[in-house]
C-alpha positions as CSV (number, residue, x, y, z in Angstrom):
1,X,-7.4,-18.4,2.3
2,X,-4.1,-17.3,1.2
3,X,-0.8,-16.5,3.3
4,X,2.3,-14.8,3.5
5,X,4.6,-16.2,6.0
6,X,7.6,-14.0,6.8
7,X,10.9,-16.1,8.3
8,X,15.0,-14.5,8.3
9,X,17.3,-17.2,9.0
10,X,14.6,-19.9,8.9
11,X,12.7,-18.5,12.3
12,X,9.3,-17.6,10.9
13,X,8.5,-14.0,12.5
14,X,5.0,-13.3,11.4
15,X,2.4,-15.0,9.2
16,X,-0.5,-12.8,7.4
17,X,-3.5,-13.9,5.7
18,X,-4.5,-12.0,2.9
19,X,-7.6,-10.7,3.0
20,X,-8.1,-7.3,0.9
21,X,-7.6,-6.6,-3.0
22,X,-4.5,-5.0,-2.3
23,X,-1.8,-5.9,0.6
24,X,1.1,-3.4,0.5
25,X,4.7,-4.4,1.7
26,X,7.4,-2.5,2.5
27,X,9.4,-0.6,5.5
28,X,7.0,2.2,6.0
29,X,4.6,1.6,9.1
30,X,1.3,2.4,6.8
31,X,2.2,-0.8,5.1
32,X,0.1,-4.0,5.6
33,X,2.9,-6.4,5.7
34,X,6.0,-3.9,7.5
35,X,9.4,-5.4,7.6
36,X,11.6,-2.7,9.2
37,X,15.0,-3.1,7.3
38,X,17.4,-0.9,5.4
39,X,17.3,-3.6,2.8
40,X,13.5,-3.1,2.5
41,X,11.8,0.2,0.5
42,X,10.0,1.6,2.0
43,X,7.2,1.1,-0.2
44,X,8.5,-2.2,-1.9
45,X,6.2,-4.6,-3.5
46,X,2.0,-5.1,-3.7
47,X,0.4,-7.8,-3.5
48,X,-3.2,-8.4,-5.5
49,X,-6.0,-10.8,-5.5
50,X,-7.9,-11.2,-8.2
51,X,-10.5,-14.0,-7.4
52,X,-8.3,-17.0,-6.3
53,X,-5.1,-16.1,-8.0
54,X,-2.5,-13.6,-6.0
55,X,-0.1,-11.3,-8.4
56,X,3.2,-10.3,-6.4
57,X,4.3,-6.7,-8.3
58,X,7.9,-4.9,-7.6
59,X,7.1,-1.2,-6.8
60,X,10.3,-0.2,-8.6
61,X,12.5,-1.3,-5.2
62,X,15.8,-0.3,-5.0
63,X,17.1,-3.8,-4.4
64,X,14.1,-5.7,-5.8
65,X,12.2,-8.4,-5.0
66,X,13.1,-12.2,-5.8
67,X,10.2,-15.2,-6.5
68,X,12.3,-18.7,-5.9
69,X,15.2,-16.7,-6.6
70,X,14.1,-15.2,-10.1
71,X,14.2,-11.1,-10.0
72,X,10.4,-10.3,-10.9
73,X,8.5,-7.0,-11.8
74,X,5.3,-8.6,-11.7
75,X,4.2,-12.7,-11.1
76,X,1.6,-14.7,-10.4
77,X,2.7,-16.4,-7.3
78,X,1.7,-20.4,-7.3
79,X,1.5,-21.9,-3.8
80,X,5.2,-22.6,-1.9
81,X,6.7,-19.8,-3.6
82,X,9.3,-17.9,-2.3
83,X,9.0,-14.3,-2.3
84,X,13.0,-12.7,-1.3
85,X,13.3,-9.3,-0.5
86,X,17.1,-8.6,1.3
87,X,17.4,-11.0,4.2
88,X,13.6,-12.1,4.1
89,X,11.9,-15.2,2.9
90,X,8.1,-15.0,2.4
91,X,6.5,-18.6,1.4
92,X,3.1,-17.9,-0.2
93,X,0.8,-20.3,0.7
94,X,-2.8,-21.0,-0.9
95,X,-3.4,-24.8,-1.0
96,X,-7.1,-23.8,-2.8
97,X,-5.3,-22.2,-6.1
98,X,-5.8,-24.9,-8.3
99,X,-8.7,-26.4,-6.8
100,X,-11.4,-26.8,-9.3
101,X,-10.9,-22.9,-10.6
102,X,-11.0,-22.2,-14.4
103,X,-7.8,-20.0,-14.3
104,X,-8.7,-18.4,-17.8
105,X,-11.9,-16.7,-16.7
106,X,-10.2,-15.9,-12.8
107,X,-7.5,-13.8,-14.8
108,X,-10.1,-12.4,-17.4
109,X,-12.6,-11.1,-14.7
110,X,-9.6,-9.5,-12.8
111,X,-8.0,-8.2,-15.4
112,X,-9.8,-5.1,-16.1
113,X,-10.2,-3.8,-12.3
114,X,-6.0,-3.0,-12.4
115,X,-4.3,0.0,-13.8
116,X,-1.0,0.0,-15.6
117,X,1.6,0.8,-13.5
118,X,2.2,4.1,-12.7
119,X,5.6,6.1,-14.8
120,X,6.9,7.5,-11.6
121,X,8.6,5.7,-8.3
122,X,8.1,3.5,-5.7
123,X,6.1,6.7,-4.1
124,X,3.4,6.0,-6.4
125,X,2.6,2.5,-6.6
126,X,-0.1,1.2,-8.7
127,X,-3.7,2.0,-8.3
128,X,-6.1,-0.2,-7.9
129,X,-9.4,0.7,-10.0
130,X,-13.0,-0.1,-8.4
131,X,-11.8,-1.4,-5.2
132,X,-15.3,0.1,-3.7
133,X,-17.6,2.5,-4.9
134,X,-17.6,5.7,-3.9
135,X,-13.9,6.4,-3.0
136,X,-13.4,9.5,-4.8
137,X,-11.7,11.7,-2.5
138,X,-9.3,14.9,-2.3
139,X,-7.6,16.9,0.0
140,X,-8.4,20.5,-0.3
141,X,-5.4,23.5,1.3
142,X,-7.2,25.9,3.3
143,X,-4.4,27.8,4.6
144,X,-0.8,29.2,3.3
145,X,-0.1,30.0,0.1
146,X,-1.6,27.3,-1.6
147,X,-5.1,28.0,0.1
148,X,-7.9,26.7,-2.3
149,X,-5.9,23.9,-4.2
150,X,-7.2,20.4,-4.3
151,X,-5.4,17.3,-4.7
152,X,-7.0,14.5,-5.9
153,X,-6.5,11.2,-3.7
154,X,-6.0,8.8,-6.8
155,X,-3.0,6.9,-5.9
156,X,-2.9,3.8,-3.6
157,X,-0.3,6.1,-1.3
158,X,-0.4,9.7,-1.5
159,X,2.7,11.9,0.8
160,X,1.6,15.2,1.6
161,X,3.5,18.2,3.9
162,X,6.9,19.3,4.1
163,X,9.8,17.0,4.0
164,X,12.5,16.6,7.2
165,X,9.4,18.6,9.7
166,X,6.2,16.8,9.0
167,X,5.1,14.3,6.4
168,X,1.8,11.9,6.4
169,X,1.0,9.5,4.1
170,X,-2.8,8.9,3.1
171,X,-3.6,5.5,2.1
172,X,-6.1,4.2,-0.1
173,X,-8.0,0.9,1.2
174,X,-11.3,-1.1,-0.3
175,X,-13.3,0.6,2.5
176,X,-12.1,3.9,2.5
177,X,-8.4,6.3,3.1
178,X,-6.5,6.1,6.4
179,X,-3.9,8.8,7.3
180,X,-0.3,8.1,8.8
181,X,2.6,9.8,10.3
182,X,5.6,9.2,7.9
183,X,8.3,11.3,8.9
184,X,9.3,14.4,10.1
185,X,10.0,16.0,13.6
186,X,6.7,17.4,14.1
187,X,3.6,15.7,14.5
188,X,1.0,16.1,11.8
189,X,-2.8,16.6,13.6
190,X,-6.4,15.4,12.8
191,X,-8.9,17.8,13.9
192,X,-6.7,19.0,16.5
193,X,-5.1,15.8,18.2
194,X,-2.0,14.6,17.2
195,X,-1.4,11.5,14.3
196,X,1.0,8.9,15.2
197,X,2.4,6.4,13.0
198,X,-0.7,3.9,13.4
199,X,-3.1,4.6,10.6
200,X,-6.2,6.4,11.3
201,X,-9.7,6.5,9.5
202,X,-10.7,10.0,7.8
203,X,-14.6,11.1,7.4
204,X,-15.6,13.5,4.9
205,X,-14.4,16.9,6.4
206,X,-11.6,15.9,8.6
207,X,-9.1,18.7,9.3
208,X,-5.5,17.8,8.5
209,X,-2.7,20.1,9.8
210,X,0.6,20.0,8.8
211,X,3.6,22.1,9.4
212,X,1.4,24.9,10.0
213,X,-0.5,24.3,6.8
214,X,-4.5,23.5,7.3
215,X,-6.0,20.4,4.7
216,X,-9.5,19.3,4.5
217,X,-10.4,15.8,3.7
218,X,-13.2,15.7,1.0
219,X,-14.7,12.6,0.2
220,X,-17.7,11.8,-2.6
């Protein structure tokens, strides 16, 4: 199984297996790999398995991200890279990559499950297609002004509420969409109790509030 192992100043700090479609990195605490630096965006890089092969992709950083020292956009790592983001060496490890895997037909089958990368910033990363079935989802305004609009949930990380007094981020994972406390002085709720920054599991009909404003979670 392949890993990330996170060192600054040669002391390794922590070591992560991947084990999803899509591992995000970056400052934010929704992040599945969170290295809390000012060097780090907060959503900086993605990483994504397609069969045995991982691809490391920039998320349009502001002071990008390095493989052995090379600026990249978007790589195939091979094990013992070197993934450099500010102070931070990652060494990708996956001693099964080239063992016995026709690396043609690994890249052809995983080809057509990614998107092209998305025209905006680092706030919307690249989506994932078919990571699971049935992951259409939307949040739906049920109060304030904008009562009765929907926003569909198509992004990998969608930010929603009101910038400086209460921001969440919902993420998009293989299994389903967790919601986080991003920023803000008040706390955003979830059917009435209060969302810290540790990601929590929505269900269908959830009740999001935020800076006043009531959201439902729909799911299909």
């Amino acid at each position: 199984m392949p890993k990330m192992i996170v060192s600054i100043d040669g002391v390794v700090i922590k070591e992560v297996q991947l084990t999803k479609d899509r591992t995000s990195l970056g400052r934010r605490p929704y992040n599945d790999i969170v290295i809390d630096n000012l060097a780090v965006s907060g959503e900086h890089a993605v990483l994504q398995m397609s069969g045995n092969d991982v691809y490391l992709e920039d998320l349009n950083s502001t002071n990008g991200t390095y493989v052995n020292g090379k600026a990249v956009k978007k790589q195939l790592l091979q094990n013992s890279d070197t993934v450099e983001i500010g102070k931070y060496k990652i060494k990708y490890v996956n001693e099964a990559a080239n063992a016995g895997f026709e690396k043609t037909m690994v890249i052809k089958a995983g080809s057509a499950g990614l998107v092209p990368p998305a025209a905006s910033s680092a706030a919307a990363p690249t989506a994932v297609a078919g990571a699971a079935p049935g992951l259409n989802a939307a949040i739906k305004v049920m109060s304030g002004a904008a009562a009765g609009r929907e926003v569909a949930l198509v992004k990998v990380v969608t930010t929603i509420g009101k910038p400086g007094v209460a921001v969440a981020a919902i993420t998009k994972r293989p299994h389903g969409f967790v919601v986080a406390h991003v920023e803000g002085t008040d706390k955003p709720y979830l059917n009435g109790a209060p969302i810290g920054a540790e990601p929590v599991i929505l269900k269908n009909g959830d009740v999001l509030e935020l800076a006043g404003t009531q959201m439902q979670f729909v799911q299909q």
